[in-house]
BALO-867443 format. One record per residue (C-alpha): residue in one letter; x, y, z. Coordinates in steps of 0.5 Angstrom, whole numbers, plus 500, padded with zeros to 3 digits. Example, Ala and Ser with C-alpha at 12.3 -4.5 7.8 and 13.67 -1.06 7.14 Angstrom:
BEGIN
[atom a, [525, 491, 516]],
[atom s, [527, 498, 514]],
END
This chain:
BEGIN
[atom x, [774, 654, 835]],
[atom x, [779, 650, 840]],
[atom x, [774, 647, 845]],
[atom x, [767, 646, 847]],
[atom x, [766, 646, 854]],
[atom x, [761, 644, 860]],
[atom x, [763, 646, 867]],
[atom x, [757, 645, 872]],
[atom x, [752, 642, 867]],
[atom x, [746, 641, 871]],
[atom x, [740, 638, 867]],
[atom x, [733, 635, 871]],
[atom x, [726, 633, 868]],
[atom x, [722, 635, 874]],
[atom x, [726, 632, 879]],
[atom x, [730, 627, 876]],
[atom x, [736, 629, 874]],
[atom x, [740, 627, 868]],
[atom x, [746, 631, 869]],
[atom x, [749, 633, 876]],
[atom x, [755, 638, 876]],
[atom x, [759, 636, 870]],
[atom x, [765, 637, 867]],
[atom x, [768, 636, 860]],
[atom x, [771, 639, 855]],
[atom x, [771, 637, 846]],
[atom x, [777, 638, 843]],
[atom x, [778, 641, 835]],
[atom x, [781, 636, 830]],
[atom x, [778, 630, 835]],
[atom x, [772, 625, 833]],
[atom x, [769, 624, 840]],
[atom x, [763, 618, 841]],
[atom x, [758, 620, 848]],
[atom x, [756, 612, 850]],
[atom x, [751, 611, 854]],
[atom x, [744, 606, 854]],
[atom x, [738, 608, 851]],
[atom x, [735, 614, 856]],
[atom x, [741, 616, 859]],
[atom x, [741, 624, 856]],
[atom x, [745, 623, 850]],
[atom x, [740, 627, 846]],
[atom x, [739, 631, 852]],
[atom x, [747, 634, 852]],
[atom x, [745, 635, 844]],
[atom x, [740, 640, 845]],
[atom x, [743, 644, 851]],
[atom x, [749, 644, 847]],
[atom x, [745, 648, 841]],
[atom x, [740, 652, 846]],
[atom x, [734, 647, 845]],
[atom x, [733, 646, 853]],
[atom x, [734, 649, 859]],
[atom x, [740, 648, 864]],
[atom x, [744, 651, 869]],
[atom x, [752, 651, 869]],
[atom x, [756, 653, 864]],
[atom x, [757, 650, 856]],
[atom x, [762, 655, 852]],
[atom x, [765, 655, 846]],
[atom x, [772, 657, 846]],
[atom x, [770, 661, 853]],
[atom x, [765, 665, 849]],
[atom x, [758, 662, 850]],
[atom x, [754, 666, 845]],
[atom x, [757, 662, 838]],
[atom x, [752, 657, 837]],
[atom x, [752, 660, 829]],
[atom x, [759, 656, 828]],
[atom x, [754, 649, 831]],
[atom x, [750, 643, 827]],
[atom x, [747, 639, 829]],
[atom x, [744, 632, 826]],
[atom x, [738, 629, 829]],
[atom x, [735, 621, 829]],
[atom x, [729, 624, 827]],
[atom x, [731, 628, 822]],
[atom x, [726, 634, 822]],
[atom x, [725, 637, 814]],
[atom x, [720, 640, 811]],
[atom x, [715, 636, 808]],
[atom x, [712, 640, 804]],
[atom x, [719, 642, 800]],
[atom x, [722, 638, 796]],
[atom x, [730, 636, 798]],
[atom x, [733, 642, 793]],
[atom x, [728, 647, 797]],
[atom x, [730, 644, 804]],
[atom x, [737, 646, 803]],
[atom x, [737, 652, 800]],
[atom x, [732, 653, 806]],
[atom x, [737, 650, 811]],
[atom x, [742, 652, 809]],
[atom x, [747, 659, 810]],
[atom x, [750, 660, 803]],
[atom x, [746, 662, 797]],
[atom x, [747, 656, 792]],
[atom x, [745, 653, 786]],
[atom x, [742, 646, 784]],
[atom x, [747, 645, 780]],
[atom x, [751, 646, 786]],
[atom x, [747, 642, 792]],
[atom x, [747, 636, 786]],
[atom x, [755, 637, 786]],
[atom x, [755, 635, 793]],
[atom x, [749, 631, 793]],
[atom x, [750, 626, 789]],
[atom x, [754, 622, 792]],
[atom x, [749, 620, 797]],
[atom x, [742, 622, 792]],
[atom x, [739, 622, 786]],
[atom x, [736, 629, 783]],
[atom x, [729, 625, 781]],
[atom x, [729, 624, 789]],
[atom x, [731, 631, 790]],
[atom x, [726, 634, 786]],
[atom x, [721, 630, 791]],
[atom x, [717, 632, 796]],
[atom x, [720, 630, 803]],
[atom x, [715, 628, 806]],
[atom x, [716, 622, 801]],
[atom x, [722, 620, 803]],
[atom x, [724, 614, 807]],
[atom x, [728, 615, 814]],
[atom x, [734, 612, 811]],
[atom x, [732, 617, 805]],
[atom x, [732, 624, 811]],
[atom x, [738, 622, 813]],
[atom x, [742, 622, 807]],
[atom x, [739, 629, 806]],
[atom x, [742, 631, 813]],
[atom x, [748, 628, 811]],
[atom x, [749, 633, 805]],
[atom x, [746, 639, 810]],
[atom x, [752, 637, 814]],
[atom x, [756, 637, 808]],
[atom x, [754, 644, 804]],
[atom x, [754, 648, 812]],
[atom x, [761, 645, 814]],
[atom x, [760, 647, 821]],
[atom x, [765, 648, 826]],
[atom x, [763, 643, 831]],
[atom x, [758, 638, 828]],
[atom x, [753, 634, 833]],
[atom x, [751, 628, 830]],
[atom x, [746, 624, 834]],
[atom x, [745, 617, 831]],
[atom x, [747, 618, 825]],
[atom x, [748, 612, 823]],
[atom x, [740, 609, 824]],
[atom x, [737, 607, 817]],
[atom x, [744, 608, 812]],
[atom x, [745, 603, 808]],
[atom x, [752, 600, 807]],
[atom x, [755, 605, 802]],
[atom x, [752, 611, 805]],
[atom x, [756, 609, 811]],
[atom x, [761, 607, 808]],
[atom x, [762, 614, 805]],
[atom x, [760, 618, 812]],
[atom x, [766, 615, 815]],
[atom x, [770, 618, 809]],
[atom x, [766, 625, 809]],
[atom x, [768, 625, 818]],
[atom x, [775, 623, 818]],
[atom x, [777, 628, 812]],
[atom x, [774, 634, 816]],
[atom x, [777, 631, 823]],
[atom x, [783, 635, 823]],
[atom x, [778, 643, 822]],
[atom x, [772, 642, 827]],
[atom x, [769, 639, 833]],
[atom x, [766, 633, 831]],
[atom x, [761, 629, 836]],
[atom x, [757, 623, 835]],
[atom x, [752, 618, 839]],
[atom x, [750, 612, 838]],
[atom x, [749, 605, 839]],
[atom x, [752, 602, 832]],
[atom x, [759, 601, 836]],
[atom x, [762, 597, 830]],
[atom x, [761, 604, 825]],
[atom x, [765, 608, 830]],
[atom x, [770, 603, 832]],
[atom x, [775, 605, 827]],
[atom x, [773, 611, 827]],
[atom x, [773, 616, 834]],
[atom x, [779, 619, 838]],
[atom x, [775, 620, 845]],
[atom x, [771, 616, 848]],
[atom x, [766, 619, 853]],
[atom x, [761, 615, 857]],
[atom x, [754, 617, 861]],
[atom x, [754, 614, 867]],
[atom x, [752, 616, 875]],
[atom x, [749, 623, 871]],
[atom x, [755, 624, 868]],
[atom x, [759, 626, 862]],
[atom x, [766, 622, 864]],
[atom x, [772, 622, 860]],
[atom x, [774, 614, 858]],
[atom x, [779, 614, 854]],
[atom x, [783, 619, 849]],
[atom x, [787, 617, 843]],
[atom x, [783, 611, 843]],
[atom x, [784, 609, 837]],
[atom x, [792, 608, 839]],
[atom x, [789, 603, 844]],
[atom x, [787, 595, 843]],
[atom x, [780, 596, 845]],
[atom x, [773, 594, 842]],
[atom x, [766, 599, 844]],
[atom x, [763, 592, 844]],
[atom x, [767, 589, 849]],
[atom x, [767, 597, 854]],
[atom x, [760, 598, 853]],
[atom x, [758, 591, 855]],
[atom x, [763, 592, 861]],
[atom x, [761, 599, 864]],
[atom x, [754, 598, 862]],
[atom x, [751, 591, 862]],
[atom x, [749, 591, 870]],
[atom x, [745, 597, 870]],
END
């Protein structure tokens, strides 16, 4: 898996269009940051990209449209299955057949077995989002979406989600949203940013530039 790609995306609610004829492209072994105000389509890329909404355009994978099995994407509002504990909510979610000795293997570092063995509909936010986390970790998707994950992560599960990002940086595309800008600094290569009802390309091999997302979010956006 090379690239993911829009060529003439087109997204509308009823009449207000979110995206118009937008081009751009996501490449392997890059960590790449979409960057735009709260209502701006972030969210709504996301869920055209895995099938989710209806567009009009084009998103392929590698020139092939129809390889959405090799995608994941992490949601802010995390949808599990109450009902089941988080031993049963990977194995259900999951695509591989796995032990709970080996989900606890990966698990661990995130979550007890205790909290495991719970049901999810206990589960505190910032608790869900440490189980998508280890979904992530147990699928290893090629392209990895991940909309606002850091919402609810305590400074340790941060701090271990960076690591867990840059190790597998060099075998996926990663694509992340979000407003914790002080989280992705160090951490994206590509910055893109939704504006005028597009995904533009701002700037490649970020992390090489003396830049800051603070100062660049408050520049392109503080006047809209």
């Amino acid at each position: 898996m090379e690239k993911l790609e829009l060529k003439g995306f087109y997204k509308a609610y009823n009449r207000s269009c979110i995206f118009d004829n937008t081009d751009c492209c996501f490449k392997n072994g890059r960590i790449s940051l979409i960057m735009g105000i709260n209502g701006s389509g972030k969210t709504t890329f996301a869920k055209c990209v895995c099938g989710l909404e209806n567009y009009k355009g084009n998103i392929t994978f590698k020139g092939d449209d129809n390889s959405r099995e090799k995608l994941l994407a992490i949601w802010d509002d995390t949808p599990f299955y109450g009902n089941l504990n988080g031993f049963d909510n990977l194995k259900v979610l999951c695509d591989k057949k796995l032990s709970k000795s080996e989900i606890f293997e990966t698990a661990k570092k995130y979550m007890t077995r205790d909290l495991l063995n719970e049901k999810v509909r206990r589960y505190s936010y910032g608790q869900k989002k440490k189980l998508s986390i280890v979904l992530a970790e147990l699928i290893d998707p090629q392209i990895l979406i991940m909309d606002e994950i850091t919402n609810g992560l305590d400074r340790k599960s941060l701090k271990l989600l960076k690591k867990y990002l840059i190790k597998k940086r060099p075998d996926r595309i990663t694509i992340l949203t979000g407003h914790s800008l002080g989280f992705y600094n160090d951490l994206i290569d590509d910055l893109y940013l939704i504006k005028d009802n597009k995904i533009q390309m701002k700037y490649t091999d970020y992390n090489s530039l003396e830049n800051n997302l603070e100062e660049i979010y408050d520049s392109e956006f503080d006047e809209e």
